[in-house]
C-alpha positions as MATLAB code, in Angstrom:
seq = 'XXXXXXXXXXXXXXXXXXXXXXXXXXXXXXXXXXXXXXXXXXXXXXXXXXXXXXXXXXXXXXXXXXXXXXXXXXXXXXXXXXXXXXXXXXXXXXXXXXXXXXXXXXXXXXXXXXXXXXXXXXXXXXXXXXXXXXXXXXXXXXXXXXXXXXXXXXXXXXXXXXXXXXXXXXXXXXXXXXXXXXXXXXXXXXXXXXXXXXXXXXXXXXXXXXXXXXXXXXXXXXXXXXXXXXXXXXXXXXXXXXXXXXXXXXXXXXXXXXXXXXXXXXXXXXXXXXXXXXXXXXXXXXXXXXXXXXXXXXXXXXXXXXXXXXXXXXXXXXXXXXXXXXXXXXXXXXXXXXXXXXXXXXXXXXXXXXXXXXXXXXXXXXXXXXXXXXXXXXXXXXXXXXXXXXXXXXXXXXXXXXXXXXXXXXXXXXXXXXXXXXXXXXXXXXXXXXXXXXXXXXXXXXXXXXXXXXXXXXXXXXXXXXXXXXXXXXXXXXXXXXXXXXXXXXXXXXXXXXXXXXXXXXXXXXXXXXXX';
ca = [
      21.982  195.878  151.795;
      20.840  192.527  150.084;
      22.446  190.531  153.114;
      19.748  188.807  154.000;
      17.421  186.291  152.573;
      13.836  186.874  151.370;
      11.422  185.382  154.153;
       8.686  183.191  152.477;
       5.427  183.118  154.745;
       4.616  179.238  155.776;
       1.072  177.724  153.826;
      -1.963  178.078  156.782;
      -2.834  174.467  157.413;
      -7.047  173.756  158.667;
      -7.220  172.545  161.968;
     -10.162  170.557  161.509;
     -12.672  170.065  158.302;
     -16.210  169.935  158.481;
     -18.170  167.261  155.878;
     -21.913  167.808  155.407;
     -23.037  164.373  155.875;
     -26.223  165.325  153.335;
     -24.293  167.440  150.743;
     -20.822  166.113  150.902;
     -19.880  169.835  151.433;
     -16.621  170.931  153.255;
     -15.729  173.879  155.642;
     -11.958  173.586  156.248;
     -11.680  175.428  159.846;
      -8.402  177.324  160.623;
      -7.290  179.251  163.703;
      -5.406  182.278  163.666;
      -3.966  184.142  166.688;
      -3.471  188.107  166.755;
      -0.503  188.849  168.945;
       2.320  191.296  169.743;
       6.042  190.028  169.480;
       9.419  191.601  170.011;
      11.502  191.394  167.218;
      14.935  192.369  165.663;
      13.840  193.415  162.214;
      16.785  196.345  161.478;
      20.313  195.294  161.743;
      22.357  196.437  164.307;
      19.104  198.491  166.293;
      17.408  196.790  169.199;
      14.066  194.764  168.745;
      10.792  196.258  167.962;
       6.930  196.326  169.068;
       5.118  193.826  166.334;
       1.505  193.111  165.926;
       1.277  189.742  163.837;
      -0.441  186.853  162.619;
       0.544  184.007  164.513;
       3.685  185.142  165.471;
       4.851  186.310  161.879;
       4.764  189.095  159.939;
       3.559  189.373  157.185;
       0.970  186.116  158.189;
       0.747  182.912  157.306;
      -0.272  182.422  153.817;
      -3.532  180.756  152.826;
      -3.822  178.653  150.093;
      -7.791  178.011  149.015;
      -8.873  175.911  146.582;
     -12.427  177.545  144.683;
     -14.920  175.925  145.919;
     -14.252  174.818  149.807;
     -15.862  177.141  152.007;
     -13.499  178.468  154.916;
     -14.052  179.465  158.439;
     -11.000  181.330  160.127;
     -11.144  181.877  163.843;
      -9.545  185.478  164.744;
      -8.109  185.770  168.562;
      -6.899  188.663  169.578;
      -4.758  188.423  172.027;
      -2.682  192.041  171.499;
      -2.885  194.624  172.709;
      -4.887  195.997  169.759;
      -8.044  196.050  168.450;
      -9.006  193.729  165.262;
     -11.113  193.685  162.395;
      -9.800  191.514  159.560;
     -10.865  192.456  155.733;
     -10.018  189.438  153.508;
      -9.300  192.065  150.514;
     -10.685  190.903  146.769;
     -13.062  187.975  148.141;
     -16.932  188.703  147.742;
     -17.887  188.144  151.720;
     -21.393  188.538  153.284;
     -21.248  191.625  154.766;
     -20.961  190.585  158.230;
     -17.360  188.639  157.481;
     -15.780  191.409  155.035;
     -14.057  193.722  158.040;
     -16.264  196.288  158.908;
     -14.042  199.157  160.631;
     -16.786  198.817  163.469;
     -16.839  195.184  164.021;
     -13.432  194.769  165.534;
     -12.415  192.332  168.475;
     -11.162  193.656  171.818;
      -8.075  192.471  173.476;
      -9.137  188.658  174.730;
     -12.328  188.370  172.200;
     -12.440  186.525  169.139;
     -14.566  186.772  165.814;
     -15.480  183.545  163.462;
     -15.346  184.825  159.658;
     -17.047  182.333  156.985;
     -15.477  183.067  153.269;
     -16.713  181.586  150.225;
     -13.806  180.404  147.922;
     -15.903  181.028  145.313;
     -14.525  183.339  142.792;
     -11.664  182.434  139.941;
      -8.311  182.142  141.022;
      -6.469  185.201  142.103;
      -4.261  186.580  144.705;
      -5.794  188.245  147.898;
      -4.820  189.074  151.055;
      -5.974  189.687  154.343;
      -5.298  192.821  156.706;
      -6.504  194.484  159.388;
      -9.664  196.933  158.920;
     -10.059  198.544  162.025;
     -11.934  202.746  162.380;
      -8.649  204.103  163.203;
      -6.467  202.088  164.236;
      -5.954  200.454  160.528;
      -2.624  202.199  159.464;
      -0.884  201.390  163.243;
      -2.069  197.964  162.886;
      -1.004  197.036  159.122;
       2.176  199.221  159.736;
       2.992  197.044  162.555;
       2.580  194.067  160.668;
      -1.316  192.730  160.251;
      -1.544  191.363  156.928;
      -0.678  188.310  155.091;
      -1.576  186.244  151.946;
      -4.979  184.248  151.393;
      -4.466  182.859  147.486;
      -7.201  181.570  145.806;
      -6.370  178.732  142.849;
      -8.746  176.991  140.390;
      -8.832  174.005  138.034;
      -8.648  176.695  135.146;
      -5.740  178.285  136.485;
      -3.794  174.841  137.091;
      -4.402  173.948  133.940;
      -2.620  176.580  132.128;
       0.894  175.294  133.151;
       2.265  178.373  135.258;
       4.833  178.723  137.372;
       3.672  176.879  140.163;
       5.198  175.360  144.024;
       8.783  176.680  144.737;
       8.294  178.572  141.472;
       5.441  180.703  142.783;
       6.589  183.338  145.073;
       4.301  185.904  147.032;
       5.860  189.300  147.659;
       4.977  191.668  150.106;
       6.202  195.184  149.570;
       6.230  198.015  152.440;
       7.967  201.189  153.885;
       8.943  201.403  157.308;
      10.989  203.773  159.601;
      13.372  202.907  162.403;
      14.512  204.996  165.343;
      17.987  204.849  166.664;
      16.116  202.440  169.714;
      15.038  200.342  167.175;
      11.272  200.946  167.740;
       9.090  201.538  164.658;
       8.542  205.477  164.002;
       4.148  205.858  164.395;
       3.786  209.147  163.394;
       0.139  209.442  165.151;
      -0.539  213.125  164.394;
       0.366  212.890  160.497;
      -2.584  213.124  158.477;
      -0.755  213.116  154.828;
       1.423  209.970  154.552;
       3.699  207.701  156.541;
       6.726  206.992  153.552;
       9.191  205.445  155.180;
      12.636  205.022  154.410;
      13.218  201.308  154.757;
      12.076  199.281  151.896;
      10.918  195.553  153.184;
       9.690  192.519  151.575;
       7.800  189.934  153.504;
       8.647  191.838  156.518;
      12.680  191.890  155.602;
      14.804  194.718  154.709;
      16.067  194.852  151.356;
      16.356  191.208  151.289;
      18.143  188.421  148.621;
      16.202  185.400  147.027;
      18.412  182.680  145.135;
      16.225  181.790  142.161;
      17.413  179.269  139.281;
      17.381  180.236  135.424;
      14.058  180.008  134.308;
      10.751  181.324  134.976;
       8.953  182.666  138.402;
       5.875  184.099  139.104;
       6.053  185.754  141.627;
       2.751  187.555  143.198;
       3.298  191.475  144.496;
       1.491  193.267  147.090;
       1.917  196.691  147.858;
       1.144  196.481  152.043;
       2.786  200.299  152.458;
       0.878  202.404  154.588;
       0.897  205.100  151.826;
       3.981  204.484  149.688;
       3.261  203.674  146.085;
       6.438  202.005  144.211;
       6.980  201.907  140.386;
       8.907  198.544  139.537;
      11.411  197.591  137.540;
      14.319  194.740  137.179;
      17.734  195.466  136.130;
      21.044  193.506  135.586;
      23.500  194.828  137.607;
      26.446  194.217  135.439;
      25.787  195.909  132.491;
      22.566  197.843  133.976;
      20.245  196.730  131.280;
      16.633  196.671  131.854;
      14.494  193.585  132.275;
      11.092  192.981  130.444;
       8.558  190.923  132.403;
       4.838  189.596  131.899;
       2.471  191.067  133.871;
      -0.250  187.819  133.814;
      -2.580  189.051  136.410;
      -4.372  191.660  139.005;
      -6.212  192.257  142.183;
      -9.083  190.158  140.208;
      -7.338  187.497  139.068;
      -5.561  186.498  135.766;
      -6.061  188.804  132.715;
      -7.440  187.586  129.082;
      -3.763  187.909  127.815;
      -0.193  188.260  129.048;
       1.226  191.655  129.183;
       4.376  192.525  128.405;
       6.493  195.757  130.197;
       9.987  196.497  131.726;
       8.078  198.648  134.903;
       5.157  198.225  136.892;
       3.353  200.865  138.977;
       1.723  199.704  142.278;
      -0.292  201.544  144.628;
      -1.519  200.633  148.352;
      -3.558  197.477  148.247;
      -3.174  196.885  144.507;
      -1.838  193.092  143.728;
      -0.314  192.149  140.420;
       1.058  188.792  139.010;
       4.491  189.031  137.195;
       6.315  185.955  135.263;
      10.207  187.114  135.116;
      12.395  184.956  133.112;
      15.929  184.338  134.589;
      17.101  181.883  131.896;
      19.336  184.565  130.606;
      20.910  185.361  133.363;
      22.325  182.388  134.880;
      25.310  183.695  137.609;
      24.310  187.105  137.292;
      22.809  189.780  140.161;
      19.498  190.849  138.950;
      17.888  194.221  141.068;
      14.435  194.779  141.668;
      14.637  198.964  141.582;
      11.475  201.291  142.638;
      11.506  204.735  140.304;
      11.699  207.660  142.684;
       9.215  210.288  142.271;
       5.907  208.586  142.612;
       3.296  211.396  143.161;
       3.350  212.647  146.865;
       5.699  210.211  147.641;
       8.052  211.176  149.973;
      12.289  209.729  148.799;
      14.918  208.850  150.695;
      18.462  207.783  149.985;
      17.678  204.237  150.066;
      14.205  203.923  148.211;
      15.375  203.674  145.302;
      16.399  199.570  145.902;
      14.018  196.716  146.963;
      15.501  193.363  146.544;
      17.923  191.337  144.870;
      17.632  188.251  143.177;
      20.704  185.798  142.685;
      20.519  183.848  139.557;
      22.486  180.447  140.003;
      24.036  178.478  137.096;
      21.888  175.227  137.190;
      17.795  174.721  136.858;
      17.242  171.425  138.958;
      13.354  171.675  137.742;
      11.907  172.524  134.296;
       8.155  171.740  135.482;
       5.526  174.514  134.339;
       8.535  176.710  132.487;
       7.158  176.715  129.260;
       5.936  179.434  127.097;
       2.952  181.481  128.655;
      -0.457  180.747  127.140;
      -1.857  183.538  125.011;
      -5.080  183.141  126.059;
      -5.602  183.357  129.928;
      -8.708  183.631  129.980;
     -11.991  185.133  128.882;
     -13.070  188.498  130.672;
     -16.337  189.525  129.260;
     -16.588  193.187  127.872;
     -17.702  196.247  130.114;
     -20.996  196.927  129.494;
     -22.199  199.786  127.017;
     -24.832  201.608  129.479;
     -24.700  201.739  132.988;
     -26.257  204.422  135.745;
     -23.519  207.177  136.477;
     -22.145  207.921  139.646;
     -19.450  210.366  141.160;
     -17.345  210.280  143.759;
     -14.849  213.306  144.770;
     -11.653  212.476  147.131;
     -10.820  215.661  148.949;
      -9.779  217.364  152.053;
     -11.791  219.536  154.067;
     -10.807  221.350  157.109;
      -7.801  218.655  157.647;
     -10.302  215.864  157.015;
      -9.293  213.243  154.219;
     -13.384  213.047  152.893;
     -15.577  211.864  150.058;
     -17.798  213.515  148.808;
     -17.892  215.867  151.731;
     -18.424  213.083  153.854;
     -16.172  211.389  156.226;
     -16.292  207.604  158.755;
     -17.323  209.428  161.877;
     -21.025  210.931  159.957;
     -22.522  207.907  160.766;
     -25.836  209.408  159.755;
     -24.699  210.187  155.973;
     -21.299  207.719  155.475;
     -23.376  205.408  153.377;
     -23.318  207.717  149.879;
     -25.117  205.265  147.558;
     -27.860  202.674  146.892;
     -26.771  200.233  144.039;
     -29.422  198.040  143.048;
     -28.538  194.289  143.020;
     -27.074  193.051  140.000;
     -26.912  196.377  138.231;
     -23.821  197.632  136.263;
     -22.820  201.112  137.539;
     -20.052  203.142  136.211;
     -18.221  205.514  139.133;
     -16.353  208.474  138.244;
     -13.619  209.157  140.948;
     -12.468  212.544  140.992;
      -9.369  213.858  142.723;
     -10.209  216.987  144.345;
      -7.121  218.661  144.711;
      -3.750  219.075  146.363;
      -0.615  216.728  145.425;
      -1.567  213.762  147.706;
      -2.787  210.112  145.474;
      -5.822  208.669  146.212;
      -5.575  204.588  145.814;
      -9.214  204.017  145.818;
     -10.390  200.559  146.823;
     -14.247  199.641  146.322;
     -15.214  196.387  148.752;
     -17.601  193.343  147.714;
     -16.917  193.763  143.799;
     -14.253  193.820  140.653;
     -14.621  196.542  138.397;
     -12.992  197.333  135.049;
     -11.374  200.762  134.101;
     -12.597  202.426  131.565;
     -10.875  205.363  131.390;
      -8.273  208.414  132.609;
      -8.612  211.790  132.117;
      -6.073  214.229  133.191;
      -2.830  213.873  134.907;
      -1.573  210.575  133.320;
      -4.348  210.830  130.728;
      -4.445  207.556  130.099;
      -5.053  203.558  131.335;
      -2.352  201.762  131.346;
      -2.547  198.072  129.694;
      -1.915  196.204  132.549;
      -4.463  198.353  134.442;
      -6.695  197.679  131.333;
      -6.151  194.131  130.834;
      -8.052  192.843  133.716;
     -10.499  193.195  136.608;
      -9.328  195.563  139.625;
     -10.539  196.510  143.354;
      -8.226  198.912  143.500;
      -7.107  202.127  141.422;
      -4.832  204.646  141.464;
      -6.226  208.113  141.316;
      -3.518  210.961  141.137;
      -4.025  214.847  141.649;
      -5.627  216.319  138.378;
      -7.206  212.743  137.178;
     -10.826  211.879  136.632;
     -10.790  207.808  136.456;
     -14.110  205.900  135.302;
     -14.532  202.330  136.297;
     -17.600  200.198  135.741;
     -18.768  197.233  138.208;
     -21.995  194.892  138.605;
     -23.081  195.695  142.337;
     -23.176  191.646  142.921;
     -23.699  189.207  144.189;
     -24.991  189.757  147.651;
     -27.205  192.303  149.555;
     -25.668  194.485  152.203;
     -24.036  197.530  153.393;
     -19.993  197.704  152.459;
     -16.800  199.920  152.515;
     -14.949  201.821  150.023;
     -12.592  204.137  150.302;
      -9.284  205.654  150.482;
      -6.207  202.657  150.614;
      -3.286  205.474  151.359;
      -4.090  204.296  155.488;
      -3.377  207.358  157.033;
      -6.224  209.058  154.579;
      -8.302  206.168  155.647;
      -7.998  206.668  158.993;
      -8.393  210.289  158.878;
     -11.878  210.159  157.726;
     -11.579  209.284  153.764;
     -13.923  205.784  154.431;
     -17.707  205.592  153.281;
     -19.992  202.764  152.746;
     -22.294  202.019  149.943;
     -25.829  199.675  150.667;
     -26.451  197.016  148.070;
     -30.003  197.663  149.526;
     -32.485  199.999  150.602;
     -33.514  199.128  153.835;
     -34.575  202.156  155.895;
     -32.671  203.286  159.105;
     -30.849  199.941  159.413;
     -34.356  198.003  159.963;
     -33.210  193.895  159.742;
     -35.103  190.562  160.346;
     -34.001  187.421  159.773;
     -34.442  187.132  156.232;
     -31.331  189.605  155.852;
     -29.204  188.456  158.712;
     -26.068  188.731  155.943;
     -26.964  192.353  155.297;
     -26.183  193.920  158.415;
     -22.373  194.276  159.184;
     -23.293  194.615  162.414;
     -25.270  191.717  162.618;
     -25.089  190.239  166.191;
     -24.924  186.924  165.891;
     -21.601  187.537  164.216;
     -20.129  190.141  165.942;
     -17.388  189.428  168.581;
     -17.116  187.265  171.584;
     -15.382  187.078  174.477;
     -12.457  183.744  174.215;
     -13.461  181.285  176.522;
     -12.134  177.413  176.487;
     -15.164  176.043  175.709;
     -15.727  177.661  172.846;
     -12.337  175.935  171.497;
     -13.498  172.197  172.366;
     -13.346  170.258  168.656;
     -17.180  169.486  169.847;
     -17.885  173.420  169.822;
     -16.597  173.865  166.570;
     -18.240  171.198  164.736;
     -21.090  172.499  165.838;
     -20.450  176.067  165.024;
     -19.426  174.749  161.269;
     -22.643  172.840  160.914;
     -24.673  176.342  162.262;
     -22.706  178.055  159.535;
     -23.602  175.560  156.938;
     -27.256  175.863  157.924;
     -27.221  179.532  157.133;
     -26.864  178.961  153.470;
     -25.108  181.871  153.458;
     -23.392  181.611  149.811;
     -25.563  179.208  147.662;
     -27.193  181.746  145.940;
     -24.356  182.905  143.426;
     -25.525  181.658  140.336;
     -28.523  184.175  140.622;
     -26.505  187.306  139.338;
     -23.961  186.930  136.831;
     -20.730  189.093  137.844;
     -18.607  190.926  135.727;
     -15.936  188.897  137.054;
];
C-alpha cells in the first residue's frame, strides 16, 4: 500500500483553432478517441479490460479558458457504446449527453461547449441508458477545468501546485479482470480505493500549500475525507475553497469532507508544517449504505519533503472569493421523491424506459424554482444531480438535519440525499431552452431506471423547427455519424467549426441572469 506514485492526467492540447475572420472569435478543436486497452492496474494480478479516453484512464484533462468556445470530436472505437456528459457546464441540449444520443462502435459525435461560466472544476464521463455504470467503472471519465481572469487573480495555488484528484472503488478478481456485477441493482462498493486510476497511490508534495481538486468518480461509493499525520495521528484542518459550481464567497475551514458520486470540491491543504513527515488521506467508514472492507478505510499518501523549491501563489487565502448572490425569497415549489418500486430505482414513480411520462416538469425560462427531494425509503443514498443548472441548498430536514457549510457556502449540481432526509435546493431554470436529465448519480440506481428529464419548454409531443434546433436532444443534425476519413481532412473541420459558429448557438447568455 502507498507504493506507487499518484498518476497526474496529461493537459488535452487543440488540434486545430478556428478564428472568425468577422468576429475575431475562436473554437479551439480537440479530438478524443474512445478505446479499450489491456492494462495491469492491481499488483501482482494479470491485466484488465479498460474503456478509456485516449488510452488513459481517468482522461486527459482539459484545461479551458472562459470564454473560447470548444468543439471535442468523440470516436468510439470500443467496443462500447458512448454518450459523453461534460458534468457542471451549461450545454445546448443536443451536446450535454443525452443517455439516448450515444455513438456506436466506429461512429463519432462533434460536441460544441461554451466556456462560458466562472471558473470551476468539471469533468466529463460517459452518459450512456444503461450502459453508464460499466462504462465509468471501466474507466470513462476525466477532467475538463474551467479557469477565469477572476480566479487567476486571486493568487491560488496554481501549475504543479494544482492537483486534480480522482477518487473511485473498484474490485479485482484473482484473474485480474474487473468484478461487473451486471445483475446488482443496489451498489457496486468496491474494495480497492484508486486515485486517478491508481491504487492507493503516493504523491511527493513540498511544504507549503496545494490545491488540490477532488472528484468522487465511484460508481456508488461515497467517501468522507480526512488528513492525518501518521506519526503522532493528529488530524489535519484544510480549506475547502470551492464546489461543483465553482469557488465559494469565502474559504471554509474543516478537518473532514463528505463526498458523494459526482460531487467535486476544491481543498487548499497546507504542508508547511510537516516538512519530512507521512501525511494520510483516510475515508471514515460507515458512509450510509456503503458497503466496508478491510482496506477502505486508506486512500493515499502524501510525502512531505524538507525543501519548497517554489513559493509562487502560497500566500494567505483571500477572504473574499467571490460574490454569490443570495437565493431568492419566492420561488414556485416542486417535489421530487427517489424511491424503489417493484426493484426499479424511480422518481416520482417514474423511471428512463416511460418514455411517454420521463419528462416530470416544465420550468419556465429564467424562473427560480425551489425542488424538494425526498428520500423515499430504505437505507440506500440518493446523490441527486440536476443537468443544465447550479442550484443552492437551502435546507435539510431529517436524517443529518442539517446543511453543512461547505455544502452551504456555494453553488452545487449535485447533493447528497440520505434515507430519512427532505433536502430543498433552489435554481434559475437558465439559460437555454430544451429538454435535460436529472437524476440519480449512485450509477447502478441510474441505470436501473432512477433517470428523468425536465423541458425548459413546452413544446407539445416533441414538435421542433428550426428556430429550436438546440432544444431537441435528439436533434439530427447532431446526432452521431458514422467515422469516415474524410470527415477528418483539416479542410472538413474548418468547415464544420465555421457551420458551428454560424449556429449562434451560445450568444444569447446575457438575456437571463443565472444564479450562478
Amino acid at each position: 500500500m502507498f507504493d506507487h506514485p499518484l498518476p497526474i492526467p496529461p493537459v488535452k492540447e487543440p488540434k486545430f483553432t478556428y478564428t472568425n475572420n468577422e468576429t475575431g472569435a475562436v473554437i479551439d478543436y480537440y479530438e478524443v478517441e474512445v478505446t479499450a486497452i489491456e492494462k495491469q492496474v492491481y499488483p501482482d494480478l494479470p491485466a484488465t479490460t479498460l474503456y478509456t479516453y485516449d488510452g488513459i484512464q481517468p482522461g486527459p484533462t482539459f484545461m479551458m479558458q472562459k470564454g473560447r468556445q470548444a468543439v471535442v470530436r468523440f470516436t468510439n472505437n470500443s467496443p462500447t457504446n458512448s454518450s459523453v456528459h461534460v458534468h457542471g457546464q451549461y450545454n445546448r441540449a443536443p451536446f450535454d449527453g443525452w443517455a439516448a444520443d450515444y455513438a456506436l462502435p466506429g461512429q463519432y459525435k462533434d460536441y460544441y461547449y461554451p466556456n462560458a461560466q466562472n471558473a470551476r472544476t468539471i469533468w466529463y464521463h460517459d452518459h450512456t441508458e444503461y450502459q453508464t455504470a460499466t462504462n465509468v467503472y471501466r474507466g470513462l471519465e476525466g477532467f475538463y477545468i474551467l479557469t477565469d481572469e477572476e480566479e487567476q487573480a486571486l493568487n491560488l495555488p496554481a501549475g504543479d501546485y494544482d492537483i486534480p484528484l480522482s477518487l473511485s472503488a473498484k474490485q479485482y478478481a484473482t484473474d485480474g479482470s474487473l468484478v461487473d456485477e451486471e445483475h446488482n441493482h443496489t451498489g457496486l462498493w468496491g474494495d480497492v480505493l484508486q486515485v486517478n486510476g491508481q491504487p492507493w497511490p503516493f504523491l511527493n508534495v513540498e511544504p507549503r500549500k496545494y490545491r488540490f481538486r477532488l472528484l468522487n468518480g465511484a460508481v456508488s461509493r461515497s467517501f468522507d475525507l480526512s488528513l492525518q499525520e501518521d506519526e503522532y495521528n493528529k488530524t489535519i484542518g484544510f480549506d475547502v475553497i470551492a464546489s461543483d459550481g465553482g469557488l465559494f464567497s469565502h474559504p471554509v475551514n474543516t478537518n473532514h469532507i463528505g463526498i458523494a458520486n459526482g460531487e467535486r470540491y476544491e481543498i487548499i491543504v497546507d504542508f508547511a508544517s510537516y516538512a519530512g513527515k507521512n501525511i494520510t488521506m483516510l475515508n471514515e467508514c460507515g458512509m450510509t449504505g456503503n458497503l466496508d472492507y478491510a482496506a477502505t478505510d486508506r486512500i493515499m499518501r502524501f510525502i512531505v519533503g524538507d525543501q519548497m523549491t517554489d513559493c509562487t501563489n502560497n500566500g494567505k487565502i483571500p477572504e473574499n472569493l467571490r460574490y454569490i448572490p443570495p437565493a431568492p425569497e419566492t420561488a414556485v415549489t416542486k417535489n421530487f421523491t427517489f424511491s424503489r418500486i417493484d426493484g426499479d430505482w424511480v422518481i416520482n414513480g417514474v423511471g428512463w424506459a416511460d418514455i411517454e411520462n420521463r419528462i416530470l416538469t416544465r420550468p419556465t425560462l429564467g424562473e427560480d424554482e425551489i425542488w424538494e427531494l425526498r428520500h423515499g425509503g430504505g437505507n440506500a443514498s440518493h446523490p441527486v444531480h440536476i443537468h443544465l443548472v447550479d442550484f443552492q441548498v437551502l435546507s435539510r430536514e431529517g436524517g443529518r438535519n442539517v446543511v453543512l457549510p461547505y455544502e452551504a457556502a456555494g453553488m452545487k449540481d449535485v447533493i447528497w440525499i440520505a434515507p430519512g432526509e427532505v433536502v430543498r435546493v433552489v435554481a434559475r431554470y437558465a439559460p437555454w431552452k430544451g429538454v435535460y436529465m436529472f437524476h440519480c448519480h449512485n450509477l447502478i440506481h441510474e441505470d436501473h431506471d432512477m433517470l428523468v428529464a425536465f423541458n425548459v419548454t413546452q413544446l407539445e409531443k416533441w414538435g421542433y423547427d428550426n428556430s429550436t434546433i438546440f432544444i431537441d436532444p435528439m436533434e439530427p443534425r447532431f446526432r452521431p455519424k458514422d467515422a469516415n476519413p474524410e470527415d477528418y481532412t483539416e479542410e472538413a473541420i474548418y468547415k464544420k467549426l465555421d457551420w458551428f459558429y454560424s449556429l449562434d448557438a451560445y450568444n444569447q447568455t446575457s438575456e437571463w441572469e443565472t444564479s450562478s
